[in-house]
Backbone bond lengths (Angstrom), bond angles and torsions (degrees), N, CA, C in turn:
res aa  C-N    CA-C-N  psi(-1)  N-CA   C-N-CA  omega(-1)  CA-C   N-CA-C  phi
1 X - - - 1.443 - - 1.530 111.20 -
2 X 1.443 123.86 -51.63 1.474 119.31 163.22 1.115 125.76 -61.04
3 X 1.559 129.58 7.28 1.343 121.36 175.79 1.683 111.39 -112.72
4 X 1.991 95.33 -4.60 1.452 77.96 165.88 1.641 110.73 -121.15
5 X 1.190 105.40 1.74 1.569 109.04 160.67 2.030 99.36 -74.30
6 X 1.344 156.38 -11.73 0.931 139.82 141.62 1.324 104.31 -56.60
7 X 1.888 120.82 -79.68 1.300 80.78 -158.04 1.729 141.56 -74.42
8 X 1.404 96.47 16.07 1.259 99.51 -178.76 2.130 101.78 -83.01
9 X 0.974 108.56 -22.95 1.294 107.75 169.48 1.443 114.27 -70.99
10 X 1.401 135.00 -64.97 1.647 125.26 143.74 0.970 133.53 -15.92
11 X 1.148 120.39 -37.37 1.310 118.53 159.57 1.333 135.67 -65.56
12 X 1.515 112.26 -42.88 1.205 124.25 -169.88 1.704 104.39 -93.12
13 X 1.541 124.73 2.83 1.119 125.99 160.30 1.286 119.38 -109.43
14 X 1.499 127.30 5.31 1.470 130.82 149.44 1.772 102.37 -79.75
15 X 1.324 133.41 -14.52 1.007 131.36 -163.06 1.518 95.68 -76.37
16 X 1.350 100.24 -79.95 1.617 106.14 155.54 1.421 137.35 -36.59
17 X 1.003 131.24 -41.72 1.744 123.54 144.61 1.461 119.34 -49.10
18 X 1.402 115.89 -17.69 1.861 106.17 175.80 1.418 96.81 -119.10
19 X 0.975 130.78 4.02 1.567 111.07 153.75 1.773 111.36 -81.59
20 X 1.217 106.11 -18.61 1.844 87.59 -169.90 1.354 88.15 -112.03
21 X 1.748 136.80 52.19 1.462 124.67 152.81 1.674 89.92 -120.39
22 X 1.172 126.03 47.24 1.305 106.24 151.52 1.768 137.85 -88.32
23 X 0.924 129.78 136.78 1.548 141.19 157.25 1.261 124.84 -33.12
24 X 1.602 111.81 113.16 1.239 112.59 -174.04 1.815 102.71 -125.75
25 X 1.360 112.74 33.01 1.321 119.67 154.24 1.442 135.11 -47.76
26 X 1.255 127.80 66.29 1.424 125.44 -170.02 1.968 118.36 -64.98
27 X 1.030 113.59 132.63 1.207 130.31 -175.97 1.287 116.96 -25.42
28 X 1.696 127.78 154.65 1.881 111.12 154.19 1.850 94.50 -134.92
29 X 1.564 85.13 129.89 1.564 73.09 166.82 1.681 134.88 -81.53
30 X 1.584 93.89 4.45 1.669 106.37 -170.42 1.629 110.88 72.52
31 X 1.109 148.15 32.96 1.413 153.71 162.65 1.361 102.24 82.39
32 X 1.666 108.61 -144.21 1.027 123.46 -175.90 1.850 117.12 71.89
33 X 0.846 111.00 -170.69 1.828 106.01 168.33 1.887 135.77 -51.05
34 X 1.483 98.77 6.27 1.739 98.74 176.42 1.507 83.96 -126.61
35 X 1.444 92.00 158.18 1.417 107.71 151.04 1.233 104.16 -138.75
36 X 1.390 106.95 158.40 1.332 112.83 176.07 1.851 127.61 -151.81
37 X 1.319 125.82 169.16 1.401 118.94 -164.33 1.545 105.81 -158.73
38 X 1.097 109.29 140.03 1.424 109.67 176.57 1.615 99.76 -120.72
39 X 1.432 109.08 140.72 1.510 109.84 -164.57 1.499 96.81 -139.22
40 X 1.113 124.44 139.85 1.967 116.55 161.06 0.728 130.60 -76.43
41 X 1.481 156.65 174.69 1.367 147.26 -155.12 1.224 116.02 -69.74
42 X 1.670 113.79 157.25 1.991 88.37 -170.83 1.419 116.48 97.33
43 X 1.675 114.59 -49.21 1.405 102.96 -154.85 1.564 117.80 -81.19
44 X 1.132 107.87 147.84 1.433 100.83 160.45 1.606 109.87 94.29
45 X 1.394 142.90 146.17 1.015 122.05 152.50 1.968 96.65 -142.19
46 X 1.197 105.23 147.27 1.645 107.66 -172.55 1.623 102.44 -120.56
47 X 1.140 134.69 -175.36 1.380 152.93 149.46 1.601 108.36 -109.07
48 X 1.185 120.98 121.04 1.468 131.27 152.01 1.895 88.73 92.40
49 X 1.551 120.51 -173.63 0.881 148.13 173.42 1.209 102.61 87.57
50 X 1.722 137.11 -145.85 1.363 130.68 -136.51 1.416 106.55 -152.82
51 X 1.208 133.93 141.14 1.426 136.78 -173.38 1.656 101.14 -116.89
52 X 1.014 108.72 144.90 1.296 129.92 -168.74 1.663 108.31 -158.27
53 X 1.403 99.14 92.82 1.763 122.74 172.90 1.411 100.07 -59.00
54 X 1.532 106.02 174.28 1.567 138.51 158.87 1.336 124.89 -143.80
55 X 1.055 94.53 88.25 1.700 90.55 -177.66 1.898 118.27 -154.18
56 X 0.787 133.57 115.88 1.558 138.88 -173.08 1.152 119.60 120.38
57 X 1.646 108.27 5.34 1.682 116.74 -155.53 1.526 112.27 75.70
58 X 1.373 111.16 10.08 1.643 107.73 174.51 1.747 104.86 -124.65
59 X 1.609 109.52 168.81 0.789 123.84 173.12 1.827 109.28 -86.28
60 X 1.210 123.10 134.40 1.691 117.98 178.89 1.213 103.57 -154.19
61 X 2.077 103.22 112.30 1.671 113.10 -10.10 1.393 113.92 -89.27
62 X 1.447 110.53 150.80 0.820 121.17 153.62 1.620 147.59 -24.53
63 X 1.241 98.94 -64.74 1.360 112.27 144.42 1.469 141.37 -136.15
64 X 0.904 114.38 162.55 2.013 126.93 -153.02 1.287 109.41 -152.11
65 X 1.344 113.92 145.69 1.272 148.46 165.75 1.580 105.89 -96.04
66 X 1.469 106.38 135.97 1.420 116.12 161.67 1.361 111.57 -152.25
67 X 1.205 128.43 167.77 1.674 136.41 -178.31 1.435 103.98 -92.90
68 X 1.510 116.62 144.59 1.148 101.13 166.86 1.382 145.80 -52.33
69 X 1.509 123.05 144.99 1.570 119.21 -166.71 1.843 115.76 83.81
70 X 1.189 110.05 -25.44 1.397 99.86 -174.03 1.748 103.65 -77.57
71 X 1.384 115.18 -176.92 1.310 94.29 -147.57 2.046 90.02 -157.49
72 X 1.428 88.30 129.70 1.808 111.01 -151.74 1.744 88.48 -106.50
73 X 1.811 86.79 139.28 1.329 83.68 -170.93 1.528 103.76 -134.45
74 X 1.498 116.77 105.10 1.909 111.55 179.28 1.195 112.70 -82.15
75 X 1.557 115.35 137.15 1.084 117.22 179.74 1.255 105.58 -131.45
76 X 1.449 123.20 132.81 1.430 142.58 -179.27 1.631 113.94 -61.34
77 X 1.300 123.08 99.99 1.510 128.71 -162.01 1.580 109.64 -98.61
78 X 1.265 98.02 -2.92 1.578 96.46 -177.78 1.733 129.37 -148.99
79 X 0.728 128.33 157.14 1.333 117.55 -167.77 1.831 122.44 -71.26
80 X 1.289 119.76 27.30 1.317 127.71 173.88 1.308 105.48 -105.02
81 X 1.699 125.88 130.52 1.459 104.39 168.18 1.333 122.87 -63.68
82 X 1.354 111.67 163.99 1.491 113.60 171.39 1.876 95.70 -149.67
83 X 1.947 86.30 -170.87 1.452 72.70 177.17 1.823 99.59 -176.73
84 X 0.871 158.53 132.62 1.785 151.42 -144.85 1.903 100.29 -120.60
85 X 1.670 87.29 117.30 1.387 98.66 172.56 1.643 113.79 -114.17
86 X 1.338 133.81 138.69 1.488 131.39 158.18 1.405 111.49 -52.20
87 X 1.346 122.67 137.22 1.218 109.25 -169.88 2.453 86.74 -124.47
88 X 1.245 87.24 -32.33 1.871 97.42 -178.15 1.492 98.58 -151.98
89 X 1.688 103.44 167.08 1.635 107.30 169.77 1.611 89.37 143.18
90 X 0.821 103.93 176.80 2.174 120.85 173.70 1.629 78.69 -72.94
91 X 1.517 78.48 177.29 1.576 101.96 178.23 1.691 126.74 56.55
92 X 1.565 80.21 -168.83 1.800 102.97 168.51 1.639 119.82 -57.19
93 X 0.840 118.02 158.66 1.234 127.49 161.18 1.364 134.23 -99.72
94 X 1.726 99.98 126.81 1.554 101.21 -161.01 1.503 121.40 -96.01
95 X 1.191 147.73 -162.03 1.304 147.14 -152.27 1.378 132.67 148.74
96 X 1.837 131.22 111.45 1.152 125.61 -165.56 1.113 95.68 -85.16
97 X 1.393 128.78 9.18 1.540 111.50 166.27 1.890 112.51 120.01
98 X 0.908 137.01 -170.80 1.576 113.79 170.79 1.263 139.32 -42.38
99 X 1.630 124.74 143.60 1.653 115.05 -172.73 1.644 114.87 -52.28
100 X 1.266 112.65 136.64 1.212 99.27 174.04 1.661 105.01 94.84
101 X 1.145 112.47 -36.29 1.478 111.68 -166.80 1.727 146.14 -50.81
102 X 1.644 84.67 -18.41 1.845 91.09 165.40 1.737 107.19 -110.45
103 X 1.867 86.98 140.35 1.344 102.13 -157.65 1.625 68.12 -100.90
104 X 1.916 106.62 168.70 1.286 136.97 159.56 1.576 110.21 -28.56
105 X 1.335 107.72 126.85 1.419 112.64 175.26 1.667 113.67 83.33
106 X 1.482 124.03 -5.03 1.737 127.27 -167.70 1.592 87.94 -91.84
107 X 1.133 113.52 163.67 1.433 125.85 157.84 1.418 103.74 -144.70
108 X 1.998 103.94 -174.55 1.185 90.86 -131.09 2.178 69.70 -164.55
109 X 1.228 96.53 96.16 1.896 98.80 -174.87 1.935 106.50 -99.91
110 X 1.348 90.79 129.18 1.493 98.64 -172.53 1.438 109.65 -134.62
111 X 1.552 119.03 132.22 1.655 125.26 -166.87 1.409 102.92 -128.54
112 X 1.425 111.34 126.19 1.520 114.69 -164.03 1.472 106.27 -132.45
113 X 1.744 111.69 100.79 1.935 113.52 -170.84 1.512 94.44 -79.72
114 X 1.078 138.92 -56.71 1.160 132.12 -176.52 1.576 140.02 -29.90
115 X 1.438 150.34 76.35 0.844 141.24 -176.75 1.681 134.51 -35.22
116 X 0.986 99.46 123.07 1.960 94.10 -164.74 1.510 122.15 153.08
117 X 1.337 116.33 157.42 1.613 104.54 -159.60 2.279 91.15 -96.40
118 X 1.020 75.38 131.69 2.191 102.80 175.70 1.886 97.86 -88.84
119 X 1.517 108.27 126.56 1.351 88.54 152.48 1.178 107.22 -121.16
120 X 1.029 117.71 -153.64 1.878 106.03 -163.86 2.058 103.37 -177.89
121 X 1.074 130.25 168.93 1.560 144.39 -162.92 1.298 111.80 -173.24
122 X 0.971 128.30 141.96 1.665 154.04 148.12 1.627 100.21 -71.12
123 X 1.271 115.16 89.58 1.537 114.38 177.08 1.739 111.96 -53.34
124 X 0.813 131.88 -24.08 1.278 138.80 -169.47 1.159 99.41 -85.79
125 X 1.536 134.09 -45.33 1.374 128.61 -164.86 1.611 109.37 -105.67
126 X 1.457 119.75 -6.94 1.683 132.56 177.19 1.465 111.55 -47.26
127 X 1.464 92.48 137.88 1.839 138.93 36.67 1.997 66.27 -125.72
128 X 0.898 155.04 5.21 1.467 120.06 -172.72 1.425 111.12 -94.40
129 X 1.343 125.08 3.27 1.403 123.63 147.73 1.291 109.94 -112.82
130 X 1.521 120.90 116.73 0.794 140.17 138.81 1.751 120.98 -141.02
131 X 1.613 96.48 -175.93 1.133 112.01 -177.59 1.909 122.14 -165.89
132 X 0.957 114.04 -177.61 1.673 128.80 -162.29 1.384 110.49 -138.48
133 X 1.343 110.66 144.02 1.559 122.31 161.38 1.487 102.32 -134.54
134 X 0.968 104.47 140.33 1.669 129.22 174.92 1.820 98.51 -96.99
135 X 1.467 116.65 148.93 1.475 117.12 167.42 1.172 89.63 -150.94
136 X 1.600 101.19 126.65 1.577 117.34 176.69 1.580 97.48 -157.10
């Protein structure tokens, strides 16, 4: 009985040593026509632009229209990581930063001047999450 009440204690303190080595490297898109920001829950508050959930393994919605400059913001709705890659579109290429990399509750603000349709993936969860923005 004491050898598995240890390792059940070992265990549950390697559990806890790999929950607090995570990565909080936020993305760069390198300039050009996106910008982008990764913020933690809470952050930030804007007027106008576009919300873009995570949750079911999908993007919601999926896809969106915005004008140029206004500025789309995904936010991680559930407790699976995820994380938004450019996959096509004009321009630079965008990125919330490593696969996998936004935990529950992170978001992830992206501004696109360029007119033209963006598609975009959750590398971790691809090709069946994805999604599109239109800018016109």
């Amino acid at each position: 009985m004491t050898k598995l009440f240890a390792l059940i204690l070992a265990c549950l303190a390697l559990g806890l040593v790999a929950a607090g080595c995570g990565d909080d490297d936020g993305g760069d898109s390198g300039g050009g026509s996106a910008s982008t920001t990764e913020e933690p829950a809470g952050g930030g508050a804007g007027g106008g632009g576009a919300q873009v959930g995570m949750q079911n393994i999908q993007f919601d919605p999926g896809d969106i229209t915005v004008k140029p400059g206004e500025t789309i913001t995904f936010t991680n709705d559930e407790a699976v990581p995820h994380d938004v890659h450019k996959t096509s579109g004009p321009g630079d290429d965008f990125s919330s930063g490593d696969t996998g990399g936004m935990q529950q509750g992170d978001t992830f603000k992206l501004t696109l001047d360029e007119p033209g349709k963006y598609d975009y993936v959750c590398n971790v969860h691809a090709p069946g999450m994805a999604g599109s923005i239109t800018v016109k």
